[in-house]
C-alpha positions in Angstrom: 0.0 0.0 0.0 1.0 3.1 -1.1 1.3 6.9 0.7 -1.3 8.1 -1.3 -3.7 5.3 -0.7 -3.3 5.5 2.8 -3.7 9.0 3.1 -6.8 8.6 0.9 -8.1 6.4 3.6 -7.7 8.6 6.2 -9.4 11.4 4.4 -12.6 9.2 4.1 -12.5 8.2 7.9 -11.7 12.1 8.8 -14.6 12.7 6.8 -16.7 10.1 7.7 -16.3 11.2 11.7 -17.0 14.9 11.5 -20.4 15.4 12.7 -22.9 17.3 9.7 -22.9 20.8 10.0 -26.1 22.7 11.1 -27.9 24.5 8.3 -28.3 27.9 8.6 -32.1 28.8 9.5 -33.8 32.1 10.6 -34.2 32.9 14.3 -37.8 32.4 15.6 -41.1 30.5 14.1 -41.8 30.5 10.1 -45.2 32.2 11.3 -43.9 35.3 12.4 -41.4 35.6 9.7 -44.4 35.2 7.0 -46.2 38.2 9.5 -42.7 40.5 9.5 -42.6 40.4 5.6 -46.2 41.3 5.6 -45.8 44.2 7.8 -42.5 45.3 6.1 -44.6 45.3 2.9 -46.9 47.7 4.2 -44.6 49.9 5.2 -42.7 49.8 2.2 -46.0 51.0 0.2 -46.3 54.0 2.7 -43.0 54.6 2.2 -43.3 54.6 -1.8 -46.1 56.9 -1.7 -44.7 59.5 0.6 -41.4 59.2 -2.0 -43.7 59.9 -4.7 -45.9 62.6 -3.3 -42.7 64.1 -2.5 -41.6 64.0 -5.8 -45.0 65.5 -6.6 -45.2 68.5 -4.2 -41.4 69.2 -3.2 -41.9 72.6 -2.0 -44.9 71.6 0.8 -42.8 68.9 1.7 -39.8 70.8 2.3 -41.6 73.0 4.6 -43.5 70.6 6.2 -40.1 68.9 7.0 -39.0 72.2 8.7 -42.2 72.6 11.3 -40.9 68.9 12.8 -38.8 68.3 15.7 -35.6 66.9 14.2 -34.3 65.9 17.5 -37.1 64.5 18.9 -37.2 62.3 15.7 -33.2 62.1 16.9 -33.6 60.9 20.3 -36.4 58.6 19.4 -33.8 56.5 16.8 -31.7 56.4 20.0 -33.8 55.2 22.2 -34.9 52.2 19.9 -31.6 51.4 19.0 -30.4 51.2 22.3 -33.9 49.4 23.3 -33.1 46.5 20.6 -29.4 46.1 22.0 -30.7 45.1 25.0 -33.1 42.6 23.5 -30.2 41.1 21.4 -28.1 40.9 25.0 -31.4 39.4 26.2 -31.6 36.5 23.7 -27.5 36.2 23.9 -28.5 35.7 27.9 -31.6 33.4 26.4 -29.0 30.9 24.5 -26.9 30.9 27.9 -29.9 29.1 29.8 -30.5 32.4 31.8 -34.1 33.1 31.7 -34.0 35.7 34.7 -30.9 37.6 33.7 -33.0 37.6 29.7 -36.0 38.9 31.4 -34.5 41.8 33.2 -32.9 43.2 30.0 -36.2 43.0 28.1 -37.6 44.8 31.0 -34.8 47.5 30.2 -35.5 47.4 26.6 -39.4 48.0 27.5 -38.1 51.1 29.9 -36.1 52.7 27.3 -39.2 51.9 24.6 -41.5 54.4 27.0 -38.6 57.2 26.2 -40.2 56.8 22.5 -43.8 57.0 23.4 -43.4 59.6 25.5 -41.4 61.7 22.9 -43.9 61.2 20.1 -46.8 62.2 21.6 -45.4 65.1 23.1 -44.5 65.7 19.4 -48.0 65.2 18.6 -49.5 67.6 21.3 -46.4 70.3 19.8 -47.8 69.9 16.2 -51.5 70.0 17.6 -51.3 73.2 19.3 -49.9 75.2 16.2 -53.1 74.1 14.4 -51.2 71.6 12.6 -53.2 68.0 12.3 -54.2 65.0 9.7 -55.8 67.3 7.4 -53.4 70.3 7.3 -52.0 68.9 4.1 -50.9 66.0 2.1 -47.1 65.8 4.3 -49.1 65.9 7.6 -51.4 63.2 6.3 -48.8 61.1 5.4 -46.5 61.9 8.4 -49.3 61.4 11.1 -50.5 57.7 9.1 -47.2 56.4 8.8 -45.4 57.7 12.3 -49.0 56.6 14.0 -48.9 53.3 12.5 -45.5 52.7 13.7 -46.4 53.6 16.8 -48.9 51.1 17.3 -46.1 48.4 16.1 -43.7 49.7 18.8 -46.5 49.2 21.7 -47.2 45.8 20.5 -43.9 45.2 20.3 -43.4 46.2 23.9 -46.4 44.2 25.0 -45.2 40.9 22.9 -41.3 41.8 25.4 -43.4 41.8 28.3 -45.0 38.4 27.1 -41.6 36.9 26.4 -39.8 37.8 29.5 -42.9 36.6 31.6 -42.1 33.3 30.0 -38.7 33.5 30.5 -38.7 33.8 34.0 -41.1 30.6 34.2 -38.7 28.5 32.4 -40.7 28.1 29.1 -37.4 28.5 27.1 -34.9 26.4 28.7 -33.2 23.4 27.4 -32.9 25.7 23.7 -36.0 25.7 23.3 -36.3 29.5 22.5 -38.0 29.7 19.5 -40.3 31.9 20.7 -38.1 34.1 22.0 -36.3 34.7 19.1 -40.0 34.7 17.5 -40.7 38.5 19.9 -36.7 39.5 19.8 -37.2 39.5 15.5 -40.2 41.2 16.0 -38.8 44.1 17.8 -35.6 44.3 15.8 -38.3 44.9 13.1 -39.8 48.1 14.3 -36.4 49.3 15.3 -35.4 48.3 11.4 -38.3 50.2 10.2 -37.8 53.7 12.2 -34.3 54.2 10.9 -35.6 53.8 7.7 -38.6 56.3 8.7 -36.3 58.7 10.6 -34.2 59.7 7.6 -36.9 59.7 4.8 -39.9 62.0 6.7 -37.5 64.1 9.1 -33.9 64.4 7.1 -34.1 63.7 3.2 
């Protein structure tokens, strides 16, 4: 027997030992992936009209751009950025087997998510007492669908965090069984992905 044959042979037992690689699959259920790309199509039609009714009326745009609070808009990208690190510390925590240590950072991701709410309906109430509402014109319309609209994803988002770290804490996710977790954690990183998109395109560009 040859060198070549026998290092053949122990290619084909090298290879025949090395336990099969995991395929690569997305994070959570199939469900709420189907119900993210739904909701991201959605927004991308509001998007697409506001672009094009831009396009249409650049001058009312402009100025309606100008009567909104840049840094409110500012702090709010902040405060979800920040509120979706913790919930990917969270589900690193989650991987780890540490349900109570997962829930306490979505609990901070929730706390920092109320700096959001509270600044956009202050922004509201700001916009509201200069006269300015729904039917001011087609920028407000659009501003006050889209920005209201994301809104109600970011407090179902919180609720769905609350709902996770509940579970968490009761041990529904041990043993790697944290599907579901990663199910609310891809939900949230959605409506953080969606207002830095928003940010730039109703308050900057």
């Amino acid at each position: 027997m040859n060198s070549q044959t026998i290092v053949s042979q122990q290619n084909k037992e090298l290879s025949s030992s090395t336990p099969a690689q995991h395929v690569a699959k997305l994070p959570g259920d199939l469900a709420m992936w189907f119900f993210i790309l739904a909701e991201l199509t959605v927004f991308a039609i509001f998007f697409i009209g506001f672009a094009i009714a831009e396009y249409q009326s650049p001058d009312m745009f402009s100025q309606g751009k100008q009567q909104l609070h840049q840094s409110a808009g500012l702090i709010n990208t902040i405060a979800l950025i920040t509120s979706s690190l913790f919930v990917a510390l969270a589900l690193a925590q989650m991987h780890l087997n540490k349900g109570k240590q997962a829930a306490l950072l979505l609990i901070l991701a929730n706390l920092i998510a109320v700096i959001y709410i509270v600044v956009k309906i202050w922004e509201y109430q700001a916009l509201f007492s200069q006269g300015i509402t729904i039917e001011t014109n087609t920028f407000f319309t659009l501003y006050f669908l889209i920005t209201m609209f994301h809104l109600m994803h970011v407090l179902l988002g919180m609720v769905i965090l609350i709902y996770i770290a509940k579970r968490a804490v009761s041990g529904a996710y041990d043993k790697g069984k944290v599907s579901g977790f990663e199910s609310g954690a891809s939900y949230w990183h959605m409506v953080d992905l969606l207002w830095i998109i928003l940010f730039p395109l109703i308050y900057v560009i």
